[in-house]
C-alpha positions in Angstrom: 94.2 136.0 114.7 93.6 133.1 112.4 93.9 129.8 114.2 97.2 127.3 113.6 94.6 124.4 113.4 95.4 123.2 109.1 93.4 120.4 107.6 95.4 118.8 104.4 92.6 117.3 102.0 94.9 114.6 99.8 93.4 113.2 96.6 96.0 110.0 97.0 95.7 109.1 93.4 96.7 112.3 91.9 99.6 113.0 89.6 103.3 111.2 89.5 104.7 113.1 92.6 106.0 110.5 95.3 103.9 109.6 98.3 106.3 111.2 101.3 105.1 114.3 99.9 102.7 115.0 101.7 104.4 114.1 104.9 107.2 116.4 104.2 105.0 119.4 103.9 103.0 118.0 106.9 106.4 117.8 109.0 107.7 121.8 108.1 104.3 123.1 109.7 104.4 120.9 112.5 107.6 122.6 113.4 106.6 125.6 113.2 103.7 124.7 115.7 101.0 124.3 113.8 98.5 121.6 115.0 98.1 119.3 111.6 95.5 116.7 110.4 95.4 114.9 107.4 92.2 113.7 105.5 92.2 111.4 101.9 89.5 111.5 99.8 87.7 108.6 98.8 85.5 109.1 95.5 85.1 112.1 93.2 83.4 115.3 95.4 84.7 113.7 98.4 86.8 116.9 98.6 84.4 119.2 98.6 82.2 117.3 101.8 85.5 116.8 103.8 86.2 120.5 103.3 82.7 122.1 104.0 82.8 119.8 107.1 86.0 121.1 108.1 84.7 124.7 107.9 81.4 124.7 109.5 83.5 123.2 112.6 85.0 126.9 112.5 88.0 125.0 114.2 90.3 125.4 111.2 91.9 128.4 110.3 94.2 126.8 107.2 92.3 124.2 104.6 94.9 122.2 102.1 94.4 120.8 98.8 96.9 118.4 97.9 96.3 117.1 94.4 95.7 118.4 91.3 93.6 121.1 89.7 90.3 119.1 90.0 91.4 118.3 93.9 91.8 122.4 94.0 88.5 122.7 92.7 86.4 120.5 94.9 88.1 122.4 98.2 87.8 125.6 97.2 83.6 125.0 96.1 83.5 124.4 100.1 86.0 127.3 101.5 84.8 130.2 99.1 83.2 133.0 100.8 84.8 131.8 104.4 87.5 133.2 106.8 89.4 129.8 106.4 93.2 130.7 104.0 93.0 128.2 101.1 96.1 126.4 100.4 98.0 124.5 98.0 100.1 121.4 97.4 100.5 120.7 94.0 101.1 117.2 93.4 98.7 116.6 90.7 99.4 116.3 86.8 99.3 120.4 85.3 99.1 122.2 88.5 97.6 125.2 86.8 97.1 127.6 89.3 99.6 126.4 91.4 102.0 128.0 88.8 99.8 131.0 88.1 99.7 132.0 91.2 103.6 131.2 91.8 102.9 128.9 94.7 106.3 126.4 95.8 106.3 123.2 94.5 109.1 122.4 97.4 107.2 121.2 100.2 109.5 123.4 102.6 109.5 126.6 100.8 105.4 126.0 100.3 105.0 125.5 104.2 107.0 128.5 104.6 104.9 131.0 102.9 102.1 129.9 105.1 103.9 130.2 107.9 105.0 133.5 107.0 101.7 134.4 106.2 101.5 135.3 102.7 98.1 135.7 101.2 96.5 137.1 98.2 92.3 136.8 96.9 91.2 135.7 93.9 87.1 135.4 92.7 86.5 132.0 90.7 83.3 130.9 89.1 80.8 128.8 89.1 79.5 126.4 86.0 75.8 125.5 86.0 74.4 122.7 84.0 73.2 119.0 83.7 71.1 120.7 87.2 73.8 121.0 89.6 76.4 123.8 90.0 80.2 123.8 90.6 82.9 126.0 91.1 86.1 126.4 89.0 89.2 128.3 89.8 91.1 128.5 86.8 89.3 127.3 83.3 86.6 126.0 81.7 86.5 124.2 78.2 83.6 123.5 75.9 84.1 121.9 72.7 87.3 119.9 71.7 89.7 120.1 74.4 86.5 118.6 76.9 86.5 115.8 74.5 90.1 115.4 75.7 89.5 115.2 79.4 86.4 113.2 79.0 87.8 110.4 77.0 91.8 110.5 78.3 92.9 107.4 80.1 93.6 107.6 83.2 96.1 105.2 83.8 97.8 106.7 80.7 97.9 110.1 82.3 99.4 108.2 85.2 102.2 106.7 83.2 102.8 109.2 81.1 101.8 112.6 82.9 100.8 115.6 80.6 102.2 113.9 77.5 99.3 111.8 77.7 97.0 114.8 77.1 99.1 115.5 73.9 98.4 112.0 72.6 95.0 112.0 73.3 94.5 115.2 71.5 95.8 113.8 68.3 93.1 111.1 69.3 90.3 113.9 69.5 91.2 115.8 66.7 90.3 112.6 64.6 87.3 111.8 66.2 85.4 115.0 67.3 83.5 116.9 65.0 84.0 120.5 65.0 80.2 121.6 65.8 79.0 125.7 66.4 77.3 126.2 69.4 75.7 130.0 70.4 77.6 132.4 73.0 76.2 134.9 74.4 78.6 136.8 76.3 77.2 139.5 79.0 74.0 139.9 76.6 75.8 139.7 73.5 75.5 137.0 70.8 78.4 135.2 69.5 77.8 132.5 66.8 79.9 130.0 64.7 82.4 129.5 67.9 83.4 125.9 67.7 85.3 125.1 70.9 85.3 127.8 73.9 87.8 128.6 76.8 87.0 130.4 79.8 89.6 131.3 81.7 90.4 132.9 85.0 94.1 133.0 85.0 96.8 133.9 81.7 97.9 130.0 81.9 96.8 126.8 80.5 97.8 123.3 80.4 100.3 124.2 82.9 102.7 126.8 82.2 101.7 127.6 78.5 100.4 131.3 78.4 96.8 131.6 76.5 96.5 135.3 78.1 98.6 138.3 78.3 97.2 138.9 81.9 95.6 137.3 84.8 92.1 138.1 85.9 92.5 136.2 89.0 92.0 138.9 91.0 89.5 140.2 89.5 85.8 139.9 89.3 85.8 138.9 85.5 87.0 136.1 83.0 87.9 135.6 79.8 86.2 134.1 76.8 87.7 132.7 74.3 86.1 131.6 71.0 87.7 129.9 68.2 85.4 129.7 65.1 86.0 127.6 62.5 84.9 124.3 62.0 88.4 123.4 59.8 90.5 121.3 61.8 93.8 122.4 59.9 92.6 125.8 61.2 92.1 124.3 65.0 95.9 122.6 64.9 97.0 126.1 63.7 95.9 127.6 66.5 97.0 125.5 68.6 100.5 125.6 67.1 99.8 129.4 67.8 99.0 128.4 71.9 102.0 126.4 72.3 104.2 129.1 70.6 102.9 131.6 72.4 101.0 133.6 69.6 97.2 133.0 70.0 96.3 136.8 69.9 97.9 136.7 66.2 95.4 134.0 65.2 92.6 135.2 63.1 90.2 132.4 64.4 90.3 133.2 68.0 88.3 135.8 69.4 88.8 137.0 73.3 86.2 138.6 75.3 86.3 139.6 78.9 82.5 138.6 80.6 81.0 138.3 83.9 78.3 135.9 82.3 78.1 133.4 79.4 75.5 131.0 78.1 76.5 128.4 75.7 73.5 126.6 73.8 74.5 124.3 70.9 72.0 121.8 68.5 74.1 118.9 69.9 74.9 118.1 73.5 78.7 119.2 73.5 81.2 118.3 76.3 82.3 120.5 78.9 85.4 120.3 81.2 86.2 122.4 84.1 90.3 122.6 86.0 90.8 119.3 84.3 87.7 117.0 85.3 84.4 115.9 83.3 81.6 117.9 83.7 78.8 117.2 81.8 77.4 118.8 78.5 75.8 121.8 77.3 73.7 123.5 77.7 75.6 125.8 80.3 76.0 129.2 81.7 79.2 130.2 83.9 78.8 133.1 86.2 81.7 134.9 88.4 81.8 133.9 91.7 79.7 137.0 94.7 82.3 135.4 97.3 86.5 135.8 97.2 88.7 132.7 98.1 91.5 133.2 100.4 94.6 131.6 99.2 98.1 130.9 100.5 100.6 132.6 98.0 103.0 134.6 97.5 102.0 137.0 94.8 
């Protein structure tokens, strides 16, 4: 029987959502008698010590991640491959997964599906580069869309939520270079791809659709390339994304993998659930462990 002890891990500067969130969700599981403690994180990876602390205590049976996508992240690098049920409250800026894996944004009907149980498994996967490895549960960007996350303002994102993201691409589109790196994709060379996506789940930049299916559940991911180094041709595509059409776009190229290695002349940025991380060189693997998580589907 899994324990009714639940640790909630708060990043307390992420998103726009009010504050008494978190307090709400809190309150629905104390009634239904579970036995609650609250943690805030305190400087970027704190997440992912408070949570690997939390299960090596073997006293919880529920972990939390309240925050965004990079929050989500952090906890889940430290509760993959354990007994402990991942959770989510989703009061960061896209909530990615939160929506690809249909989880509540009301606190009340959130707390409810983990009271009633409701669990499902997905297999992330892990990014190595720059020396150090970490874990991503739903994408991974290389190329123009990391030069986004890496030089977005976080006070504007603040203020303005996911429109800032929009601006800032304009931004990025005027200032990055469009530069061809090397895939190779399960063994397989690639070449001429300019910007790369690696995704675990059908959605991106919240609820857009980039994939006709999820491979959440599965021990794969998607690749996708788009190669060209014409910018007209990158804003086309990305008119194609918004609209719903990237598998009619004759740049982009999608190929399911287990294991890519990017290599590139130039050191190119790399972004993973919405937070910096690092340049290339890289290689991404699937994950050997499943996460547990809360929800519904």
């Amino acid at each position: 029987m899994v324990s009714k002890r639940i640790a909630i891990i708060v990043n307390p500067i992420a998103g726009k959502r009010r504050p008494h969130s978190v307090h709400r969700f809190a309150g629905y599981l104390k009634q239904a008698g579970f036995d609650v403690r609250i943690e805030k994180t305190l400087f970027p990876g704190h997440a992912t010590e408070l949570a690997r602390q939390l299960v090596e205590s073997r006293q919880y049976g529920y972990i939390v991640a309240a925050g965004g996508d990079g929050t989500i992240a952090e906890v889940a690098e430290a509760v993959v491959g354990s007994e402990v049920i991942f959770c989510i409250l989703p009061i960061g800026t896209a909530n990615v997964l939160a929506h690809e894996l249909s989880i509540n944004f009301d606190e009340r009907q959130n707390a409810s599906n983990i009271i009633k149980g409701y669990s499902t498994t997905i297999w992330p996967a892990f990014l190595q580069n720059d020396g150090r490895e970490s874990l991503f549960v739903q994408m991974l960007g290389i190329g123009i869309d990391a030069h986004i996350v890496h030089h977005i303002s976080s006070r504007l994102k603040r203020v303005m939520g996911k429109a800032a993201y929009a601006l800032q691409m304009l931004r990025s589109l005027w200032q990055y270079e469009l530069r061809e790196m090397s895939v190779s994709i399960d063994g397989q060379i690639y070449e001429k791809a300019t910007s790369v996506i690696i995704s675990k789940g059908a959605l991106y930049a919240g609820e857009h659709r980039l994939l006709p299916e999820s491979k959440q559940k599965d021990e794969v991911f998607a690749a996708v390339l788009f190669q060209s180094r014409n910018k007209i041709d990158y804003l086309l595509a990305a008119s194609a994304f918004f609209m719903g059409k990237v598998s009619h776009c004759r740049h982009i190229k999608v190929v399911t993998a287990k294991s890519v290695e990017i290599n590139a002349p130039d050191k190119l940025p790399i972004q993973s659930d919405g937070d910096i991380r690092g340049f290339t060189p890289a290689t991404v693997t699937i994950s050997t462990k499943a996460l547990k998580v809360a929800a519904p589907i």
